[in-house]
C-alpha positions as CSV (number, residue, x, y, z in Angstrom):
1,X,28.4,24.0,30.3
2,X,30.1,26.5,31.5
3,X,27.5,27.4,34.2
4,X,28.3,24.1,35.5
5,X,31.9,24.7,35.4
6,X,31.2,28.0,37.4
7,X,29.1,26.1,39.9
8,X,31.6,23.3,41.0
9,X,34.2,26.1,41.0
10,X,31.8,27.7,43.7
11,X,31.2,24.3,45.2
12,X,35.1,23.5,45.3
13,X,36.1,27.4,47.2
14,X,32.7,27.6,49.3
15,X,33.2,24.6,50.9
16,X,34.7,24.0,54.3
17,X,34.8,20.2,54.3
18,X,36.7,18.3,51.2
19,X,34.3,15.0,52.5
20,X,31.4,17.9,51.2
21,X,32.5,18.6,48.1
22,X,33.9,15.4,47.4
23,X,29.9,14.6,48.0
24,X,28.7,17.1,45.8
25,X,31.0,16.2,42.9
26,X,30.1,12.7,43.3
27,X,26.3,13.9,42.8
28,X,26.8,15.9,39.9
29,X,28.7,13.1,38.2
30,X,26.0,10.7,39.0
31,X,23.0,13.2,37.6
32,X,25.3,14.2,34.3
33,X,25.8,10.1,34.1
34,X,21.6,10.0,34.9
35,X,21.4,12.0,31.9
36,X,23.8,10.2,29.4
37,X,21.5,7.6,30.2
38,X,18.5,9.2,29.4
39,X,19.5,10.6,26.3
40,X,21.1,7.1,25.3
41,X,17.7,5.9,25.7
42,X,15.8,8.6,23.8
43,X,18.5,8.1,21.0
44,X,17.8,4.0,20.8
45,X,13.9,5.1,20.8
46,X,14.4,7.7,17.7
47,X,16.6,5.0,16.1
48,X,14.1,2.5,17.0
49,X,11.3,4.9,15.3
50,X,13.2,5.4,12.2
51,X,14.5,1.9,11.4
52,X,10.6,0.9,12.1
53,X,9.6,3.9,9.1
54,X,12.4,2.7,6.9
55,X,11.6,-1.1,7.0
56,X,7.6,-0.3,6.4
57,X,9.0,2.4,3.4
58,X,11.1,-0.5,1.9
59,X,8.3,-3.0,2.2
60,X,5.9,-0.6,0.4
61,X,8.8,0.1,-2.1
62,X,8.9,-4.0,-2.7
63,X,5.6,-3.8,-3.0
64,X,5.1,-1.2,-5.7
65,X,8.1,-2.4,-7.5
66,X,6.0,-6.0,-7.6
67,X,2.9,-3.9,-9.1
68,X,4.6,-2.0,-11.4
69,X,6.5,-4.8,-13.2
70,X,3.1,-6.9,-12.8
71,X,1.9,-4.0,-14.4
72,X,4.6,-3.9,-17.2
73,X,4.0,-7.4,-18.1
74,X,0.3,-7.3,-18.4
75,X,1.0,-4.0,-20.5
76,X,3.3,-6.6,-22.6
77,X,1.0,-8.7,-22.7
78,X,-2.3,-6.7,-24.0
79,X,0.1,-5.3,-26.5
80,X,0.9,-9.0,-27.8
81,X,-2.6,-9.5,-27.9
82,X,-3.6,-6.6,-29.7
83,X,-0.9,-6.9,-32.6
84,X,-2.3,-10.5,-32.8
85,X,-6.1,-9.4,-33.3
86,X,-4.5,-6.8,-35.7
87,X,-3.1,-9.4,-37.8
88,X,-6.2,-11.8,-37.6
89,X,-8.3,-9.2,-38.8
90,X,-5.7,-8.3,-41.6
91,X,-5.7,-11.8,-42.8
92,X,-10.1,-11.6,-42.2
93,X,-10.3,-8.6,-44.2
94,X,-8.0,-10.0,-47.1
95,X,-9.4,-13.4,-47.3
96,X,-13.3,-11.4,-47.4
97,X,-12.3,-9.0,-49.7
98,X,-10.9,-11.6,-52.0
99,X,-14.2,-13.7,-51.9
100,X,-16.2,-10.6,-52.5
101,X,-13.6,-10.2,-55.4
102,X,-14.2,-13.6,-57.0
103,X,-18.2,-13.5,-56.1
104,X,-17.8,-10.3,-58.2
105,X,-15.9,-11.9,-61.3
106,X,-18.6,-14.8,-61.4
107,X,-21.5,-12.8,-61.5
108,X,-19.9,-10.7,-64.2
109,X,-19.1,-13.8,-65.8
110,X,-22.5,-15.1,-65.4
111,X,-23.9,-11.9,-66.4
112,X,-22.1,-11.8,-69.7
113,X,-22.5,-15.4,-70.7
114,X,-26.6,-15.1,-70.1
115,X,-26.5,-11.5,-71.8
């Protein structure tokens, strides 16, 4: 910046016609407003990148969130399941260990009554 400064001084003191630096300022105005633009335009392009990343990030985010609570219910799920097998096999076990008990007291009863 401050090279700049020093070269329109130089322009401004060098110059023997005001119409030629009035030309040269006007030049350098338009090639500093040349490259506002062009950095504008860069800026909008990185913005343009990033909000593009961000969307794609969020829509992977919505889709793991989706999986993981699809996850979480089938989890739920399998766990209901499995305490419901538990408690079939519980009553299974009971009810054949009680018949084995009462096939056990009849043949001891039948064993005693023919002995």
């Amino acid at each position: 910046m401050n090279n700049q400064i020093a070269e329109l001084r130089d322009t401004v003191f060098n110059s023997g016609s005001k119409l030629d630096i009035f030309e040269k300022i006007n030049l350098r105005m338009s090639n500093l407003d040349s490259d506002r633009r062009i950095l504008e335009e860069k800026v909008d392009y990185q913005n343009s990148i990033l909000t593009g990343k961000m969307d794609n990030t969020l829509e992977r985010l919505a889709v793991n969130q989706k999986l993981f609570d699809n996850m979480q219910l089938h989890t739920k799920q399998v766990q209901s399941e499995v305490i419901e097998l538990k408690n079939t096999y519980r009553e299974h076990s009971e009810n054949f260990v009680n018949e084995i008990k009462m096939l056990n007291d009849q043949l001891i009863k039948y064993v005693n009554e023919t002995h």
